[in-house]
C-alpha positions as CSV (number, residue, x, y, z in Angstrom):
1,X,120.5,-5.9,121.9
2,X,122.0,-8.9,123.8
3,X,119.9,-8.1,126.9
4,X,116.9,-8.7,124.3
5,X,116.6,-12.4,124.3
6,X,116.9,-14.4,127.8
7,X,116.2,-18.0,128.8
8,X,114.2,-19.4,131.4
9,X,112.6,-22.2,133.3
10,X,115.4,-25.0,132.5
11,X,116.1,-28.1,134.4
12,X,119.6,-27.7,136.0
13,X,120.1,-31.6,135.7
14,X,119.1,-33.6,132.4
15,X,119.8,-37.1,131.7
16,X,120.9,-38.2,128.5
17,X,117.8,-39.0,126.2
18,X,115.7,-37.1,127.9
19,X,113.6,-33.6,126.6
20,X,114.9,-30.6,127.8
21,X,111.9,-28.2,127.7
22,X,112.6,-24.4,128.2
23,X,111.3,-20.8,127.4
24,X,112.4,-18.1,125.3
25,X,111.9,-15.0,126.2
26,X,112.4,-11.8,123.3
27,X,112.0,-8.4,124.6
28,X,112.6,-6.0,121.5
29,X,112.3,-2.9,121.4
30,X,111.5,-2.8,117.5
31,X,110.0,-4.4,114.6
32,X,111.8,-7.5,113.4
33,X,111.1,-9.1,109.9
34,X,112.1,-12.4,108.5
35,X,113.3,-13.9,112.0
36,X,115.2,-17.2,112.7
37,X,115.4,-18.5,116.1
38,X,118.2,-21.4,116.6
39,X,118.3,-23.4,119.8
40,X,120.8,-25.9,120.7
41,X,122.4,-27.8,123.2
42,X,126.6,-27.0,122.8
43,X,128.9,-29.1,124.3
44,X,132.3,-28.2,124.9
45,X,135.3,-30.8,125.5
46,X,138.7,-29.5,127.0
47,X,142.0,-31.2,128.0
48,X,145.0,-29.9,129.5
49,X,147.6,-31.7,130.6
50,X,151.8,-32.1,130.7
51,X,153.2,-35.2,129.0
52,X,156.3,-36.7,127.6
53,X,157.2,-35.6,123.8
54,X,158.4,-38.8,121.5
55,X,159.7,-41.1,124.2
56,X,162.3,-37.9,125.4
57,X,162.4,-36.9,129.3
58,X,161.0,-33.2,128.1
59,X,157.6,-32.4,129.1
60,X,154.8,-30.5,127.5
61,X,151.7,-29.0,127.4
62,X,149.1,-31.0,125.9
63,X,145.6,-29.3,124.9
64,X,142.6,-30.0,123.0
65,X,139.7,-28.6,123.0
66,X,136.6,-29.5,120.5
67,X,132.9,-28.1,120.4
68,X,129.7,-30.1,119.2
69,X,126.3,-28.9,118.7
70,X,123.7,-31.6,119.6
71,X,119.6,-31.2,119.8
72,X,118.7,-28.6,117.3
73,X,116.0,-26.7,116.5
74,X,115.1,-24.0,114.3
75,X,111.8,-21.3,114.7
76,X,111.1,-18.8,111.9
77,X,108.5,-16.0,111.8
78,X,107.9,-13.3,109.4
79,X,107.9,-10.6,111.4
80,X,107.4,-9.8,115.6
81,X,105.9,-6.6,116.6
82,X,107.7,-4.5,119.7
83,X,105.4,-6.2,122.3
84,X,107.6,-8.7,123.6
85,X,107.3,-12.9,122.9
86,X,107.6,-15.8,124.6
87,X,108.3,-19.3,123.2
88,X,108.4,-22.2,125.0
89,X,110.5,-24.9,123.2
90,X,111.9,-28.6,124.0
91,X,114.9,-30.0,122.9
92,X,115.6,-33.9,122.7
93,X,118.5,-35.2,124.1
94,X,120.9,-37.6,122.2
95,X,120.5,-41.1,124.2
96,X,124.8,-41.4,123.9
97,X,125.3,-37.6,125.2
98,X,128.4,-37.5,127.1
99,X,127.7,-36.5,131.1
100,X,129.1,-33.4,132.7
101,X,132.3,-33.9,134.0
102,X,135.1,-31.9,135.8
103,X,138.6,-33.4,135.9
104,X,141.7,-31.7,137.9
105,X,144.7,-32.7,138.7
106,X,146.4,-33.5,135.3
107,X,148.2,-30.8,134.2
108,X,145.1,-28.0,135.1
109,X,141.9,-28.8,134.3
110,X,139.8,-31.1,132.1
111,X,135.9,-30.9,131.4
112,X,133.1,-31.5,129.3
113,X,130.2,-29.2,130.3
114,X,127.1,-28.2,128.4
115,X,125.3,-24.9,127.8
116,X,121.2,-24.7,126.3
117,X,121.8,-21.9,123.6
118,X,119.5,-19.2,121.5
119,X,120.6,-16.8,118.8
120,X,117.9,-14.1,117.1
121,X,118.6,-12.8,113.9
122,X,116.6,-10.9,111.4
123,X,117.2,-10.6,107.9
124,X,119.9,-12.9,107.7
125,X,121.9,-11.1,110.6
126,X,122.5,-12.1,114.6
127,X,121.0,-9.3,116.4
128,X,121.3,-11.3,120.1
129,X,122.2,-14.7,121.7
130,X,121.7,-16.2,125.1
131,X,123.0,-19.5,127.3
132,X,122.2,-21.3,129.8
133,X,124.3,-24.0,132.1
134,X,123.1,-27.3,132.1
135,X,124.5,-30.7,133.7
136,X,124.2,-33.4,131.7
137,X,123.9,-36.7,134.1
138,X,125.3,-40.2,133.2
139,X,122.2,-42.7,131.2
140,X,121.2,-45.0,134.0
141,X,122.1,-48.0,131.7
142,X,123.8,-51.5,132.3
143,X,122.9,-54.7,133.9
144,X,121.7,-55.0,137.3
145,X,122.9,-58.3,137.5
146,X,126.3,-59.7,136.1
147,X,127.7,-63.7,135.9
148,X,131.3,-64.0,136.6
149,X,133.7,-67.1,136.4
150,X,137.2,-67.6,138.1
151,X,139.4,-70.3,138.2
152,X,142.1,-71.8,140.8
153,X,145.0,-73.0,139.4
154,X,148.1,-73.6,141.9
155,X,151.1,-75.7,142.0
156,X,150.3,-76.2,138.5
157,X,146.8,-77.7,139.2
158,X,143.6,-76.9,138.2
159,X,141.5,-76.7,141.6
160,X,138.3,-76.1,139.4
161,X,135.9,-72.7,138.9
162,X,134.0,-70.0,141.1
163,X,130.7,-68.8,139.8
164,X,129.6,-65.7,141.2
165,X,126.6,-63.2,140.1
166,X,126.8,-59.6,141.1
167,X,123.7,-57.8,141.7
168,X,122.8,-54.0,142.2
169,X,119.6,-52.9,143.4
170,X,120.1,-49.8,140.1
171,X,122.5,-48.9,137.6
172,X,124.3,-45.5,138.8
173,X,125.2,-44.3,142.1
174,X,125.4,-40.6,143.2
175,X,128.3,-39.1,145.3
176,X,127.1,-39.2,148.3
177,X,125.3,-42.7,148.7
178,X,126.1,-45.9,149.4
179,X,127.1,-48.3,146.6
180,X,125.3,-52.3,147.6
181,X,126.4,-55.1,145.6
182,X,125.5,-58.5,146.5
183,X,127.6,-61.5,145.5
184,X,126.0,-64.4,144.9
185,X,128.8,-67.5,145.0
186,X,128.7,-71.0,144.4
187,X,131.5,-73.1,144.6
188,X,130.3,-76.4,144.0
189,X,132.9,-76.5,141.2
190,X,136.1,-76.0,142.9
191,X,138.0,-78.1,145.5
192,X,139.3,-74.3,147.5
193,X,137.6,-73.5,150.4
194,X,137.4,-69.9,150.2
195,X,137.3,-67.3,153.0
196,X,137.3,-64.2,152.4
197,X,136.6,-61.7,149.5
198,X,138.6,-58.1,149.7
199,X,137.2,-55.5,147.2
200,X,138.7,-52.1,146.0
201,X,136.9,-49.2,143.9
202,X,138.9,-47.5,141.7
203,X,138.9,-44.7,139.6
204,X,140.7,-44.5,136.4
205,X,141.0,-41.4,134.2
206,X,142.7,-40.8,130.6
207,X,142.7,-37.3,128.5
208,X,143.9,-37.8,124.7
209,X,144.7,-34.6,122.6
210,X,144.2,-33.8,118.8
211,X,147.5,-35.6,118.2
212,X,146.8,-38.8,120.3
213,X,148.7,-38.2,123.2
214,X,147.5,-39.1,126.0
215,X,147.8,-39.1,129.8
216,X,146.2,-41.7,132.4
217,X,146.0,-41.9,136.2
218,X,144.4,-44.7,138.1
219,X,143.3,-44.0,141.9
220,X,142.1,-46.0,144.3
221,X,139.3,-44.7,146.2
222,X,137.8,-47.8,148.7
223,X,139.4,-50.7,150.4
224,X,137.1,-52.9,152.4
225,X,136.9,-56.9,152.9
226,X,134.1,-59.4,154.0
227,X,135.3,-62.9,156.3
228,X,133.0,-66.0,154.6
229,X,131.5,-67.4,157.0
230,X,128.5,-69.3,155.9
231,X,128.1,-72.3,158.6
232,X,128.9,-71.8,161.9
233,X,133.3,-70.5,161.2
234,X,133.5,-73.4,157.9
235,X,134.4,-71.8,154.8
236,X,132.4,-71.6,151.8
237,X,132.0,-74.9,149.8
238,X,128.9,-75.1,148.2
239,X,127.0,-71.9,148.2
240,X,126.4,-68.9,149.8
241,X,125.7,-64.7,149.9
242,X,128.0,-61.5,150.4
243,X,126.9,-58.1,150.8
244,X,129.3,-55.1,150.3
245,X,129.0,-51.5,150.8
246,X,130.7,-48.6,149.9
247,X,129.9,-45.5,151.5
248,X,131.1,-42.9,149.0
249,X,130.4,-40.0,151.5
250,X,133.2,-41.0,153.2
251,X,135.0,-40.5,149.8
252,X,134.0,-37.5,148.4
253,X,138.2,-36.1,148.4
254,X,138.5,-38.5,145.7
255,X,135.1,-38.4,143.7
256,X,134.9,-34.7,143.6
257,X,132.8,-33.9,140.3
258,X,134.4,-37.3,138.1
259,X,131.6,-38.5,137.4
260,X,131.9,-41.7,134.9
261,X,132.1,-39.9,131.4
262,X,133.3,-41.1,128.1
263,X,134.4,-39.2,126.2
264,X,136.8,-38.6,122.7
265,X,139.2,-36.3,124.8
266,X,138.0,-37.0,128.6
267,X,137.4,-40.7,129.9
268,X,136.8,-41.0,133.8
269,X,135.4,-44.8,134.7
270,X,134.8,-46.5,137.5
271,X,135.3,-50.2,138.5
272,X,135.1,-52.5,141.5
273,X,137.8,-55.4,141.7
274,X,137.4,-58.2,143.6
275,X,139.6,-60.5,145.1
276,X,138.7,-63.9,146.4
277,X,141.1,-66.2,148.7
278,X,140.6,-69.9,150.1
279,X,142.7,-72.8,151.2
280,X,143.3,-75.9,148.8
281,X,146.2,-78.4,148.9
282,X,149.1,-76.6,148.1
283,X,148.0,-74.0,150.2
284,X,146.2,-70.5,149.5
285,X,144.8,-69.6,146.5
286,X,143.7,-66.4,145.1
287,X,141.2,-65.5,142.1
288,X,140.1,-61.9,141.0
289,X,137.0,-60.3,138.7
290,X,135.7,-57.3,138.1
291,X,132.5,-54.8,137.5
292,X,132.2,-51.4,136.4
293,X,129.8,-48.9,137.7
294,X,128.4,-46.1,137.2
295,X,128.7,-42.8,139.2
296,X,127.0,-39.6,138.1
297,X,126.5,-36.4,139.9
């Protein structure tokens, strides 16, 4: 009976919020009566990980798992004949679905993945089910642009405030492209002269169990700088523009499949941090911000 019910013609990738439209395919070999046809998206959240117990040096295993049902939908007939049926079906997608994510490297394994599924039954009994994989991708949602303010303090001073504005030409990134951020500055309001601006990507990730435990890991994945150099070698004053890239091909030992995913049990975010230095009186001075983006599959 399982090979009765089959499912075809589904996306591989969906983003959250979107319809996942699909088709049901029954191929029974009798009369059925009273028929209910569920369909669902099930998600299924797993940790595994070693940790400290109670503040003692003995380590162990902490696992969680949970299951959720999401997008469902519910098909009744009276009866089907032994010809064989097709129905074609869509399924919305909740807007804050958790992506698709794979995790390794605390403990064994972490993940959150997804599966379309369909269960027949006829008179009140299951008489066949049927699954299919599906990747749910991060929601392409933020802020292109973002206003940040630092300040210079040094030998007890105030040296004044940096505004800066980062902008992204969209609001996720896949693994293998090339992150661009521009940095708008202006630096009217400070009296440091600042040269250059280092950057760093990193990646952190935190699995919690049933009981609250938890375990984190931070990674860096990208180290790059940019010199200022707006007018002819003088350092930045007034205003001015950075570009920086990250080519995330070139880090794809690190990325792997953590994509950003938030999750009760499996967190995996993604943040730039910036670091700006300049000269001023009492000599250099450095100020730091941040922005978090998006990486999906």
């Amino acid at each position: 009976m399982e090979d009765w019910l089959s499912l075809q013609n589904i996306l591989e990738y969906a983003e959250a919020g979107d319809e996942v439209l699909g088709e049901l395919v029954i191929s029974n070999k009798e009369i059925l009566t009273n028929i209910t046809i569920e369909l669902s998206i099930l998600c299924r959240e797993n940790v595994n990980f070693r940790s400290l117990d109670n503040g003692t040096t003995a380590c162990s295993d902490k696992i969680a798992s949970q299951k959720s049902k999401h997008a469902e939908s519910v098909i009744k007939y009276n009866e089907l004949n032994n010809e064989g049926h097709s129905v074609k079906f869509i399924l919305k997608l909740p807007k804050n679905l958790q992506p698709t994510c794979y995790v390794e490297g605390l403990g064994d394994v972490a993940y959150v993945e997804y599966n379309v599924r369909a269960r027949l039954q006829s008179e009140g009994k299951t008489l066949a089910k049927a699954s299919s994989f599906i990747t749910i991708l991060p929601c392409a949602t933020g802020i292109p642009s973002l206003e940040h303010i630092v300040n210079f303090r040094g030998c007890c001073l105030n040296y004044g405030s940096l505004n800066i504005v980062t902008m992204c030409p969209k609001l996720s990134w896949r693994l293998n492209e090339i992150i661009n951020i521009e940095l708008s500055l202006n630096n009217s309001k400070s009296s440091v002269k600042i040269l250059n601006i280092s950057f760093e990507l990193w990646k952190h990730i935190k699995l919690r169990d049933k009981h609250n435990n938890f375990e984190s890991c931070s990674t860096l994945i990208h180290r790059g700088s940019e010199q200022v150099n707006f007018a002819y070698g003088e350092s930045l004053t007034a205003e001015g523009v950075v570009n920086v890239r990250i080519n995330l091909n070139n880090c794809s030992d690190k990325l792997e499949n953590h994509v950003t995913s938030i999750g009760e049990l499996l967190c995996c975010e993604y943040v730039v941090k910036f670091l700006l230095s300049g000269k001023a009186l009492c000599g250099t001075l450095e100020a730091g911000f941040s922005r978090p983006l998006v990486i999906r599959h």
